[in-house]
PDB file with SEQRES, HELIX, SHEET and CRYST1 records, atoms N, CA, C and O in Angstrom:
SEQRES   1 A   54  UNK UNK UNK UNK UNK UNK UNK UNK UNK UNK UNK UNK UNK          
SEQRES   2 A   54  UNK UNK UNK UNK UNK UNK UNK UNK UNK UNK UNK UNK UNK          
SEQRES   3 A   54  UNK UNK UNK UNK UNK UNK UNK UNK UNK UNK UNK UNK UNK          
SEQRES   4 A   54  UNK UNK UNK UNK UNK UNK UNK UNK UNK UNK UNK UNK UNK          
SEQRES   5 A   54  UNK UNK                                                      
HELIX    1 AA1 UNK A    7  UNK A   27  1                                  21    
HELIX    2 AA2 UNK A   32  UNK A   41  1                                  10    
CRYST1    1.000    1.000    1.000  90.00  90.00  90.00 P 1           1          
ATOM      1  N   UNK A   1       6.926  -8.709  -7.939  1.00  0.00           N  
ATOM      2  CA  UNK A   1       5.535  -8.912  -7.627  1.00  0.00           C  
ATOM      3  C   UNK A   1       5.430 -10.010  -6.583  1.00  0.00           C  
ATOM      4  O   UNK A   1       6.255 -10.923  -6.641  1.00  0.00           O  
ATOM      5  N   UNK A   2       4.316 -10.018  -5.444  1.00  0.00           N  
ATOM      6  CA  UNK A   2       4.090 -10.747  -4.581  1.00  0.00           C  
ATOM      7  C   UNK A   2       2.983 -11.442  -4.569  1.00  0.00           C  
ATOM      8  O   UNK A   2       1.875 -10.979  -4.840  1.00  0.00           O  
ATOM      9  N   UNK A   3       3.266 -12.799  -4.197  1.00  0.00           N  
ATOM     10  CA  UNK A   3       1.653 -13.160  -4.492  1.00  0.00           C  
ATOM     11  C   UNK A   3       2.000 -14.184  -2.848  1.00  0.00           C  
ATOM     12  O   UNK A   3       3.021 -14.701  -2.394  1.00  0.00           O  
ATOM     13  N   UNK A   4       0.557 -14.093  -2.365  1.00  0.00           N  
ATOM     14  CA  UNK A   4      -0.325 -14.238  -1.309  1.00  0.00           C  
ATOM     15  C   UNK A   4      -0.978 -15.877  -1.348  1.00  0.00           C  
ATOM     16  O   UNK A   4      -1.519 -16.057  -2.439  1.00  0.00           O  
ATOM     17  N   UNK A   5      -1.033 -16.649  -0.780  1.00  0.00           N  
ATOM     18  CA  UNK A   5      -2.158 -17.845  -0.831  1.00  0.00           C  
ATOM     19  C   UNK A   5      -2.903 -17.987   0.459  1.00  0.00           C  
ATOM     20  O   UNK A   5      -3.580 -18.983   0.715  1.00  0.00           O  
ATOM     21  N   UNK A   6      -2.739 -16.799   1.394  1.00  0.00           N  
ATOM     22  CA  UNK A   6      -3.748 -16.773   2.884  1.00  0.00           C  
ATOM     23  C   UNK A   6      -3.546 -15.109   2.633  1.00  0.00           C  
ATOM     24  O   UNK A   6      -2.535 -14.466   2.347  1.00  0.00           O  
ATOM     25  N   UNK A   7      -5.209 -14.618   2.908  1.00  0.00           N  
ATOM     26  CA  UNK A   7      -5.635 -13.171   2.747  1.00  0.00           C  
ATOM     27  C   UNK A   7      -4.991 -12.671   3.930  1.00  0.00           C  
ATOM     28  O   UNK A   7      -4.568 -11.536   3.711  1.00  0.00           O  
ATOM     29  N   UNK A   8      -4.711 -13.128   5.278  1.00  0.00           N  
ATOM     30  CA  UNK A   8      -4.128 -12.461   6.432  1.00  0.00           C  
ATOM     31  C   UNK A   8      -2.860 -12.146   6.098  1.00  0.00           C  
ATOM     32  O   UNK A   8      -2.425 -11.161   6.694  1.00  0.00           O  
ATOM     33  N   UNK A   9      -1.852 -12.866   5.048  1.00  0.00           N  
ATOM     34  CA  UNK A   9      -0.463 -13.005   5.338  1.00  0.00           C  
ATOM     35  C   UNK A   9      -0.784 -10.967   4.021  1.00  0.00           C  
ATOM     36  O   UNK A   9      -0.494  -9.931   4.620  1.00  0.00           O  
ATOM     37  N   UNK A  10      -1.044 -10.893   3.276  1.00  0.00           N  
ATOM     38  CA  UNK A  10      -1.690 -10.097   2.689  1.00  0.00           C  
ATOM     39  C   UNK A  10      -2.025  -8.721   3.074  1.00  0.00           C  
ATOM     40  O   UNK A  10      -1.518  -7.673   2.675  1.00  0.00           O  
ATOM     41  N   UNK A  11      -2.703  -8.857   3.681  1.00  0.00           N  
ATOM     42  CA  UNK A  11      -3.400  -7.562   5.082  1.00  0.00           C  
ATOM     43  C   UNK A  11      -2.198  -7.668   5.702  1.00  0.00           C  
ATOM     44  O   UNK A  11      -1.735  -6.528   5.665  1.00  0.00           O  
ATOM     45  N   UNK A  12      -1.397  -8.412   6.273  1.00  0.00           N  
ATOM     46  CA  UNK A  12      -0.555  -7.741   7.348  1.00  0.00           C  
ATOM     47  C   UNK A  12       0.313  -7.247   6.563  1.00  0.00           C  
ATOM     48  O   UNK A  12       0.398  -6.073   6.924  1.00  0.00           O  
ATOM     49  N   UNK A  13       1.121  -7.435   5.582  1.00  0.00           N  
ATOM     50  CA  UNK A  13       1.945  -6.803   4.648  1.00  0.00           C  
ATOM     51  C   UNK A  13       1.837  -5.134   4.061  1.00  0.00           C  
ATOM     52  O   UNK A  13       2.680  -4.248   4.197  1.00  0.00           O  
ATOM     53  N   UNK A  14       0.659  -5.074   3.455  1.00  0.00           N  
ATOM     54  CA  UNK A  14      -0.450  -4.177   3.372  1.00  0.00           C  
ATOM     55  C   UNK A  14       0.099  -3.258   4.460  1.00  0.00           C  
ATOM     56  O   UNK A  14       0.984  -2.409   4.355  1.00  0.00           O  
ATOM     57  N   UNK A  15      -0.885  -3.744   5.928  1.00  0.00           N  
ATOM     58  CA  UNK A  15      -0.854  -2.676   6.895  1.00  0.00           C  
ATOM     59  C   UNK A  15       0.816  -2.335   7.046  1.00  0.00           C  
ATOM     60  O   UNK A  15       1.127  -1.163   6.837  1.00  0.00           O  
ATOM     61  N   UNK A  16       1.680  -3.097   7.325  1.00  0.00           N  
ATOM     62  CA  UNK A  16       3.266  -2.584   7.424  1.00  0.00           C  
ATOM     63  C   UNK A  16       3.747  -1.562   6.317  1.00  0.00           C  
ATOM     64  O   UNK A  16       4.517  -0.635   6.569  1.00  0.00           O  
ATOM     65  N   UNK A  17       3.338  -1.763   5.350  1.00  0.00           N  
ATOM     66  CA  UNK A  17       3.457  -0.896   3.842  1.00  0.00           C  
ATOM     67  C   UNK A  17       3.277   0.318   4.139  1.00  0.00           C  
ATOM     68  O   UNK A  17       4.104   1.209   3.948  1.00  0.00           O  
ATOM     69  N   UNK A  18       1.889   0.487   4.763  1.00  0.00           N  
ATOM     70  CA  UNK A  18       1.174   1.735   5.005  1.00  0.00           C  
ATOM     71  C   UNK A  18       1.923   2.412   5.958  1.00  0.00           C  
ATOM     72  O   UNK A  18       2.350   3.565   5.908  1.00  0.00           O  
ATOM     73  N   UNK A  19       2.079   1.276   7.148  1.00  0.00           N  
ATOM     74  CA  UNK A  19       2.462   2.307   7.983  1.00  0.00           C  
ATOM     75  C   UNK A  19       4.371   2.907   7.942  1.00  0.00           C  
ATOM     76  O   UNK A  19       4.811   3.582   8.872  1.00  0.00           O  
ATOM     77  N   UNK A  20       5.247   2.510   6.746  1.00  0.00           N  
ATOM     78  CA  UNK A  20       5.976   2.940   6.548  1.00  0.00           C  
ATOM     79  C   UNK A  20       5.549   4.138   5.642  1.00  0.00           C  
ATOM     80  O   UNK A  20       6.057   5.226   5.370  1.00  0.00           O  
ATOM     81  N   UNK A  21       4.729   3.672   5.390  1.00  0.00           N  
ATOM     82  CA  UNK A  21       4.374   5.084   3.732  1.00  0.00           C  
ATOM     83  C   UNK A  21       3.772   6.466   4.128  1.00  0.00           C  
ATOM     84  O   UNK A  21       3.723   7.488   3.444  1.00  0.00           O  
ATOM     85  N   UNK A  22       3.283   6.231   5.514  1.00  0.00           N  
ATOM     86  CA  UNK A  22       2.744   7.339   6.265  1.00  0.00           C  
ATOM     87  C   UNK A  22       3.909   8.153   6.870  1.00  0.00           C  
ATOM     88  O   UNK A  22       4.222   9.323   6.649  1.00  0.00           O  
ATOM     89  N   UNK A  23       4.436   7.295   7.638  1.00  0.00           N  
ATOM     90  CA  UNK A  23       6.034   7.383   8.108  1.00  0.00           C  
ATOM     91  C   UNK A  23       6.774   8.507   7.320  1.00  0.00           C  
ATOM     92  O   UNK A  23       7.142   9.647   7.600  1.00  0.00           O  
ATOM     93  N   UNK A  24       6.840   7.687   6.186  1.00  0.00           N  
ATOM     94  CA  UNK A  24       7.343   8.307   5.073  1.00  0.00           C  
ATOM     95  C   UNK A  24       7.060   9.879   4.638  1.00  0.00           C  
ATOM     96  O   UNK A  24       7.875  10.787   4.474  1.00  0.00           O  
ATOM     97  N   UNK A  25       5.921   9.880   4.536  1.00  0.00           N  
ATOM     98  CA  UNK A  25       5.445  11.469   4.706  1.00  0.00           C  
ATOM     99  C   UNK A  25       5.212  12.213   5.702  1.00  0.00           C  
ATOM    100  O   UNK A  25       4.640  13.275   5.456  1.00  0.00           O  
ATOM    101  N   UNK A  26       5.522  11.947   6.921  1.00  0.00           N  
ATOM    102  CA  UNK A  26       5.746  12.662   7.851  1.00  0.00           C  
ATOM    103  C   UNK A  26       7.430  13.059   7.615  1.00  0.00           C  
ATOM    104  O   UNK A  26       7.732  14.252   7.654  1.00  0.00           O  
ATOM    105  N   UNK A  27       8.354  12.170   7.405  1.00  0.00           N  
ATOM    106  CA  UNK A  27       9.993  12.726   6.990  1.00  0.00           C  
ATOM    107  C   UNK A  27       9.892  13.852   5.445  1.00  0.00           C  
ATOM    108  O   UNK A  27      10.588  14.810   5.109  1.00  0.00           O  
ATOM    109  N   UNK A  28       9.094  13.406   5.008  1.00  0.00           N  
ATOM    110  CA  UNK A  28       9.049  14.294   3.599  1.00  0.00           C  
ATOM    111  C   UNK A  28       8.375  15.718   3.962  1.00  0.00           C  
ATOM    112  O   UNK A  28       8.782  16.803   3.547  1.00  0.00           O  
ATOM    113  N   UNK A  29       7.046  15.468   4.983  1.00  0.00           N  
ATOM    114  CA  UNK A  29       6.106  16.470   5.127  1.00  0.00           C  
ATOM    115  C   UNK A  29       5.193  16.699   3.981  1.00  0.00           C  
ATOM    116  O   UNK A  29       4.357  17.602   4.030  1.00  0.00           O  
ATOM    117  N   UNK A  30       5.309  15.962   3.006  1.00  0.00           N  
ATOM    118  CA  UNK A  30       3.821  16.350   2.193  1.00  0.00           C  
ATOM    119  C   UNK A  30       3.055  14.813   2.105  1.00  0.00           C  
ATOM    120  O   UNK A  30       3.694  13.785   2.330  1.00  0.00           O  
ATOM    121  N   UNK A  31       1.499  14.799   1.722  1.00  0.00           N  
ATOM    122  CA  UNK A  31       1.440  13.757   1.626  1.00  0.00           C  
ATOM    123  C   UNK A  31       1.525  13.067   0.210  1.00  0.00           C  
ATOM    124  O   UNK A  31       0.750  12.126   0.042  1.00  0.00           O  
ATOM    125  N   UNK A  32       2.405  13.427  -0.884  1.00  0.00           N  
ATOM    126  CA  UNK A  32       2.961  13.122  -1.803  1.00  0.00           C  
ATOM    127  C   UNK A  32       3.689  11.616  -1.486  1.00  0.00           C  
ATOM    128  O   UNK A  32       3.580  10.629  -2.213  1.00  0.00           O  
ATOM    129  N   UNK A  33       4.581  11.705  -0.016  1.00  0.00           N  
ATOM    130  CA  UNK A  33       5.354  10.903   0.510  1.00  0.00           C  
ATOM    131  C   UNK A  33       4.542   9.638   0.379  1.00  0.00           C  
ATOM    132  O   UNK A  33       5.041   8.726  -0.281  1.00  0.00           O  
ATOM    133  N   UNK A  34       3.363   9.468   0.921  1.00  0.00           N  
ATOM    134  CA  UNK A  34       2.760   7.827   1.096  1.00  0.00           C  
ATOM    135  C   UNK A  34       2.815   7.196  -0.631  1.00  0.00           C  
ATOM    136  O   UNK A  34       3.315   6.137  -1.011  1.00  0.00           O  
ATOM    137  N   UNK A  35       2.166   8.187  -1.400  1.00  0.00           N  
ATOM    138  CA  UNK A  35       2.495   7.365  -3.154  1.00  0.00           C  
ATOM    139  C   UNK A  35       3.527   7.560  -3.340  1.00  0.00           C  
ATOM    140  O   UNK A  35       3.905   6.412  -3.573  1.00  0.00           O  
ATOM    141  N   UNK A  36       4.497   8.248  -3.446  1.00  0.00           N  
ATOM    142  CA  UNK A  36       6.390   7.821  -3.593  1.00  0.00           C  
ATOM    143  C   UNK A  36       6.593   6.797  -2.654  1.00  0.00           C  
ATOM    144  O   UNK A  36       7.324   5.990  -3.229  1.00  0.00           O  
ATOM    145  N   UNK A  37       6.334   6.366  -1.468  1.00  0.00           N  
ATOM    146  CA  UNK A  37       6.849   5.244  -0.539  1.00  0.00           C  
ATOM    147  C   UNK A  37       5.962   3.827  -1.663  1.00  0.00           C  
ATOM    148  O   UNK A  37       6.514   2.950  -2.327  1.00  0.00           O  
ATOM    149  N   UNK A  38       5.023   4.003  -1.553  1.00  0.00           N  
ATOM    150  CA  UNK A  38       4.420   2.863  -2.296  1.00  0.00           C  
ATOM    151  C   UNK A  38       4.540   2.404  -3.704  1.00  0.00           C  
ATOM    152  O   UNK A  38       4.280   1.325  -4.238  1.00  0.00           O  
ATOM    153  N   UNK A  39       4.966   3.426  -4.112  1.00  0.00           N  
ATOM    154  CA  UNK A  39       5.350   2.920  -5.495  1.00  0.00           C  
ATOM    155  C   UNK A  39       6.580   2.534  -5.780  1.00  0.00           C  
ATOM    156  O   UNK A  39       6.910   2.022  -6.850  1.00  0.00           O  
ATOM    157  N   UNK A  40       7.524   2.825  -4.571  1.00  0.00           N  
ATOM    158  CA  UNK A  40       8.484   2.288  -4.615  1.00  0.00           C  
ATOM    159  C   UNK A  40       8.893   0.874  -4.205  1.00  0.00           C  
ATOM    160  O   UNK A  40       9.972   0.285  -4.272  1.00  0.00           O  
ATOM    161  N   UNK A  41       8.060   0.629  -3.897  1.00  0.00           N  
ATOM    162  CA  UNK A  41       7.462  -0.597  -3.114  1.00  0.00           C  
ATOM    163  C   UNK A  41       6.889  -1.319  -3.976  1.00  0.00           C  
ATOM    164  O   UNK A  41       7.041  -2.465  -3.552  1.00  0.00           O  
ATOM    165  N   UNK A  42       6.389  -1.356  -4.816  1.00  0.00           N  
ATOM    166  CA  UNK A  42       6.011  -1.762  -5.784  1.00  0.00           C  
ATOM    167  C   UNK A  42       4.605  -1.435  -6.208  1.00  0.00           C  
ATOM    168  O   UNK A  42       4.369  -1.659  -7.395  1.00  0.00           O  
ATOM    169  N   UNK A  43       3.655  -0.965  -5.501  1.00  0.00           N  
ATOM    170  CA  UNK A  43       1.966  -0.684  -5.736  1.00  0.00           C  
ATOM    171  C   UNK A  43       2.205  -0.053  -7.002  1.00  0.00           C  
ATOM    172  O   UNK A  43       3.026   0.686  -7.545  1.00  0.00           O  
ATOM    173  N   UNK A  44       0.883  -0.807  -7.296  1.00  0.00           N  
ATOM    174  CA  UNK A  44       0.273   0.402  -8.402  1.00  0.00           C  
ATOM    175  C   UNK A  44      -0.406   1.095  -8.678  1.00  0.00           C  
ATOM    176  O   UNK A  44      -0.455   1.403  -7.488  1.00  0.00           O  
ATOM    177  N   UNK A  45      -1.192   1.856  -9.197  1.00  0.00           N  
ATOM    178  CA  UNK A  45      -2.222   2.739  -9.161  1.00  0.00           C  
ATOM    179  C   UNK A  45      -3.454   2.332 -10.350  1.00  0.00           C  
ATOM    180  O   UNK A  45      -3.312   2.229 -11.568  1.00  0.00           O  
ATOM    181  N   UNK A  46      -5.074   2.090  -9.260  1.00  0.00           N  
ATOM    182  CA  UNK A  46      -5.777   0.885  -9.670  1.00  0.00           C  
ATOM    183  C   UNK A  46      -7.140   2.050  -9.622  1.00  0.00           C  
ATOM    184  O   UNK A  46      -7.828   2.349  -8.646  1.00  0.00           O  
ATOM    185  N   UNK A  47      -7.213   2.451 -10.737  1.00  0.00           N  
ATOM    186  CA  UNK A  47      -8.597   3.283 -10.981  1.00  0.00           C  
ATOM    187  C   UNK A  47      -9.897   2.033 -11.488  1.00  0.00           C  
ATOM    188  O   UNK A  47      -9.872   0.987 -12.136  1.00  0.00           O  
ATOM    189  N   UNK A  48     -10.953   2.831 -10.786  1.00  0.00           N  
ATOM    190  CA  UNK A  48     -12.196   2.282 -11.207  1.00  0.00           C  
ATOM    191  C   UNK A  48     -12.538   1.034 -10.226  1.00  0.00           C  
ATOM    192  O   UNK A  48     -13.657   0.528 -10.314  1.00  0.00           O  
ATOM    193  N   UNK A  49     -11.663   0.564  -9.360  1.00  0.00           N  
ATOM    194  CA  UNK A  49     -11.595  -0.723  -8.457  1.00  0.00           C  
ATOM    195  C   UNK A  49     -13.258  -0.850  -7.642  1.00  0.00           C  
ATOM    196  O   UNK A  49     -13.642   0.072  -6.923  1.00  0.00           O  
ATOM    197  N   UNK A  50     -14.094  -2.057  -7.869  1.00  0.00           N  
ATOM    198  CA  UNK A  50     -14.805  -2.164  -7.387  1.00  0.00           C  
ATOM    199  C   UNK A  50     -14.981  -3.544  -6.429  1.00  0.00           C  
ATOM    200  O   UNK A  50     -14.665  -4.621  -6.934  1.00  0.00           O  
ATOM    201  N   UNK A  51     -15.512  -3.502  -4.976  1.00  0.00           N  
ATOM    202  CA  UNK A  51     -15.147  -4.707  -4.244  1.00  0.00           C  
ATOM    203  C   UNK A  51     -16.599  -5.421  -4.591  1.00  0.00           C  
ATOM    204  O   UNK A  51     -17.618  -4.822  -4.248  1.00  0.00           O  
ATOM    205  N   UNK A  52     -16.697  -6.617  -5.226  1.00  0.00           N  
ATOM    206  CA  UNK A  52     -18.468  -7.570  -5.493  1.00  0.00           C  
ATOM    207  C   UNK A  52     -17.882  -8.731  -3.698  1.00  0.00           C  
ATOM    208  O   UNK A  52     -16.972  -9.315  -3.108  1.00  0.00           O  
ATOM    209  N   UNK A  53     -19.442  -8.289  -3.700  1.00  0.00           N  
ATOM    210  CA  UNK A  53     -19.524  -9.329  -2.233  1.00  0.00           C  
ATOM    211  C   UNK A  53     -20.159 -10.253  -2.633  1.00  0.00           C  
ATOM    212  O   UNK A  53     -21.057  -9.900  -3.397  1.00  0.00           O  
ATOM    213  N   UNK A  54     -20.073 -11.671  -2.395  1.00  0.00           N  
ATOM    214  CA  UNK A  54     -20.690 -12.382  -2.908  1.00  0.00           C  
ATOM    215  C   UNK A  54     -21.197 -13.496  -1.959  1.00  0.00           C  
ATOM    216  O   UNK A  54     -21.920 -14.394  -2.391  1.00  0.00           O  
TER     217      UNK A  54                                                      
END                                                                             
């Protein structure tokens, strides 16, 4: 597990993630590939997630 203390260092991690996980399913060809890349990665899968602006 990773933990963050600046939201940018965060987001850029994030975006690199993604853009291997996309990557990723373009070599696989389904888009199954981006959640197998990410979960291998460590993500998890976060139902019900709501963003409060405050």
């Amino acid at each position: 597990q990773m933990t963050f203390h600046k939201e940018g260092d965060a987001s850029s991690t994030a975006e690199k993630d993604l853009e291997l996980a996309f990557n990723h399913k373009k070599q696989v060809g389904s888009d199954y590939g981006v959640a197998e890349y990410l979960k291998a990665e460590g993500y998890l899968s976060v139902s019900d997630f709501n963003i409060v602006k405050s």
